[in-house]
Each structure stands twice: as C-alpha cells, then as structure tokens.
VOPALO-982944 format. One line per field, with one value per residue (C-alpha): residue number from 1; x, y, z. Coordinates in steps of 0.5 Angstrom, whole numbers. Layout:
num = [NUM | ...] $
X = [X | ...] $
Y = [Y | ...] $
Z = [Z | ...] $
! end
This chain:
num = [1 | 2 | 3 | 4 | 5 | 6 | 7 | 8 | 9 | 10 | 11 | 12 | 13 | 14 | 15 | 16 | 17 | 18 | 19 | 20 | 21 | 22 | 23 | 24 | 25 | 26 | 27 | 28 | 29 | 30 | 31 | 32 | 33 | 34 | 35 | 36 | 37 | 38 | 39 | 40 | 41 | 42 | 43 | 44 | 45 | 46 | 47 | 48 | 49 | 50 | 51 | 52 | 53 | 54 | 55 | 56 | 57 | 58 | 59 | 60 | 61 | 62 | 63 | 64 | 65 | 66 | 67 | 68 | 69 | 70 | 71 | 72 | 73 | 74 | 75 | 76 | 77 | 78 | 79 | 80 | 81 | 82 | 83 | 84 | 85 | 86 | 87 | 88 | 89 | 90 | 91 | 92 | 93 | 94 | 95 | 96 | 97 | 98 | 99 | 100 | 101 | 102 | 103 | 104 | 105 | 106 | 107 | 108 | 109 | 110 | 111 | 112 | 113 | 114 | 115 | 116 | 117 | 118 | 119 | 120 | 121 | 122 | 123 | 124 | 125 | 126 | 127 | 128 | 129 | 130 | 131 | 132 | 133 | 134 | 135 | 136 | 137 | 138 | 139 | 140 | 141 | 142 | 143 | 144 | 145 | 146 | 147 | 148 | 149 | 150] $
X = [-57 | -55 | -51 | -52 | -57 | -53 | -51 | -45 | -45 | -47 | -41 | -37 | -39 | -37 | -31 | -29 | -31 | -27 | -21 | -22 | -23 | -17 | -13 | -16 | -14 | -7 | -5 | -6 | 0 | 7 | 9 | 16 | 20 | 26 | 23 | 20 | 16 | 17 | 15 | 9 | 10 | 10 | 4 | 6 | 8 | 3 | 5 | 2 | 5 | 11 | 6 | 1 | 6 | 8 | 3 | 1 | 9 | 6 | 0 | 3 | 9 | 3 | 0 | 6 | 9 | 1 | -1 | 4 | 2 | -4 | -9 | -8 | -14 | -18 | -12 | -10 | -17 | -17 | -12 | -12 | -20 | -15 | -10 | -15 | -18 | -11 | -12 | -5 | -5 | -3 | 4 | 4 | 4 | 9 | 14 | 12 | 14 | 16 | 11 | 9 | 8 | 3 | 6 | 10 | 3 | 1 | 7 | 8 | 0 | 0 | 7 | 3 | -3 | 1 | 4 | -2 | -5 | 3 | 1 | -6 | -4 | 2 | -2 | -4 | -11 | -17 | -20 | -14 | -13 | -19 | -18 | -12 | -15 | -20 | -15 | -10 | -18 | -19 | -12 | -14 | -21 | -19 | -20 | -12 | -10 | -17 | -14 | -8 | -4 | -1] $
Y = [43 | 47 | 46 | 41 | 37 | 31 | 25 | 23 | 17 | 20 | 26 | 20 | 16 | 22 | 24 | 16 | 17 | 23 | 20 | 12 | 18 | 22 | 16 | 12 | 20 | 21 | 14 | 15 | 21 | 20 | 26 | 24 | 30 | 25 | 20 | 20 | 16 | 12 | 16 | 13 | 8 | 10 | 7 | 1 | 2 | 0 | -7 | -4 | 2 | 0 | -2 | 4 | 8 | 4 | 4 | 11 | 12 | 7 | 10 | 16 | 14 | 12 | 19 | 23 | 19 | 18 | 26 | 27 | 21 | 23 | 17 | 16 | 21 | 15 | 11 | 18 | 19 | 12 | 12 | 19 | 15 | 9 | 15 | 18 | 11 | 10 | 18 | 20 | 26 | 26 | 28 | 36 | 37 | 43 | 38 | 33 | 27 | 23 | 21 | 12 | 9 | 4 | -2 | 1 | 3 | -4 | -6 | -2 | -2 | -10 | -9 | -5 | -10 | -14 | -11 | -9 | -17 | -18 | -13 | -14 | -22 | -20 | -15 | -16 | -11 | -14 | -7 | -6 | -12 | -10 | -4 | -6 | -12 | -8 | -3 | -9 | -11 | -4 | -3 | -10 | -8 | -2 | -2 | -2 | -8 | -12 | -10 | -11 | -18 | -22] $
Z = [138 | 132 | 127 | 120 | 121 | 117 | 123 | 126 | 121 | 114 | 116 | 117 | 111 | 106 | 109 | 108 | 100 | 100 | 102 | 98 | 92 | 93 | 94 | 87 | 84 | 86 | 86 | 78 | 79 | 80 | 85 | 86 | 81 | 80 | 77 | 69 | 67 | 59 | 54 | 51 | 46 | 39 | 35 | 31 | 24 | 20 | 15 | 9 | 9 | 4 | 0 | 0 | -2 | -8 | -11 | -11 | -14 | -19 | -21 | -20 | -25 | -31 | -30 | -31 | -37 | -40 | -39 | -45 | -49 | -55 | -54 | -47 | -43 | -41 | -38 | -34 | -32 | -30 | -26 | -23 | -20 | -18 | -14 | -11 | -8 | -5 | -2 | -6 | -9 | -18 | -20 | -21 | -29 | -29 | -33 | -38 | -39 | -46 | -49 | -49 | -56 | -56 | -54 | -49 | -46 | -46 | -43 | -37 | -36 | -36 | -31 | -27 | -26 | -24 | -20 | -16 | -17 | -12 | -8 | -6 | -4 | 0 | 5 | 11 | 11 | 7 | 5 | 2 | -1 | -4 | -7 | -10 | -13 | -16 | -19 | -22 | -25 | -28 | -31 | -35 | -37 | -41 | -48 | -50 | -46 | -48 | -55 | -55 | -58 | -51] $
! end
C-alpha cells in the first residue's frame, strides 16, 4: 500500500476541521451582491466636546487681547501653558488686539476663572475636570487678581 501514511480517520478528521473553519469564515461574509450592510456607526460625539472647545476660545481670547497689553507677559505666558494643556494651538499674533487697562484685565481675568470653575463642574470627564479646575486656580493665583481690590 503506497501512498500517505495518514489513516482514514486522521484524513477524515482534517477534512472536517477544514470544512467547521470554512463555514465559521464565510458565515462573517455576506456574499449576496444585492444586500448592503449598514455603514458603521459614527463614533459618539464626545460631552465634553463644547466645553473643550470653549475653553480653548477663552484663553485664546485672553492671549490675544493681553499679547498687546504692557504688563501682561506673565498672564500670556500662563495662559499660553493653560492652552497647551487643553492641546489648542495660540491665536496667530499677526493682528493685535486693543490693549486692556488694569481693571479690565481683573475683570476679564476673574469672568474667566469662573467661567472655568462652571465648566469643570458641568463636564462629564474627571481628568478634564481636573485640568480646567487646575486653570480656574492658576487664573486667581496670579499676582494681579490676588492684588486687586474684590
């Protein structure tokens, strides 16, 4: 007797894991032409979304009107730390805004912190929320509002 030396039974037992495996493979497959499956769901929208980007328009905001207030570096510098944490990019310096007097710095500084205490209660994330309690603190740390008259 020539030929392979596997038995009738091991042939027979392959033969049977090919077919269950084919079967397993082409089940995952739709092979009729006429029927489309749905497209895949969009990913959701993430919560947080809104206020991420808020918040980037925010310090954005303070970056460029306080670029062109004299004075001011430390709070630019600050807040350029606070965009880069929220992964924005600073607003182009090619137009300069008007310069702020000092108490509008305070009071656009303080809307901001609050804005940012709001936003870090409301949102869903808690490293997000972290992040933009962290920057309300920063914002009222600085030497202009700890000096400034409430």
């Amino acid at each position: 007797m020539s030929g392979s030396p596997l038995s009738r039974r091991t042939a027979l037992r392959s033969g049977g894991a090919v077919v269950v495996l084919g079967a397993v493979v082409l089940s995952g497959c739709d092979l009729d032409p006429t029927s489309s499956s749905a497209p895949p769901a969009a990913a959701p929208r993430d919560p947080d979304q809104d206020i991420v980007e808020a918040a980037r328009a925010e310090l954005s905001g303070l970056i460029g009107r306080l670029s062109a207030t004299d004075g001011a570096g430390s709070l630019v510098a600050v807040h350029r730390a606070q965009l880069a944490a929220l992964d924005g990019s600073p607003p182009p310096l090619t137009q300069r805004a008007r310069a702020l007097s000092a108490e509008q710095v305070v009071t656009r500084e303080r809307r901001a912190a609050g804005r940012f205490t709001h936003w870090s209660l409301t949102c869903a994330n808690g490293d997000l929320a972290r992040v933009l309690a962290s920057v309300a603190t920063g914002i009222r740390m600085q030497p202009v509002l700890r000096g400034a008259a409430s």
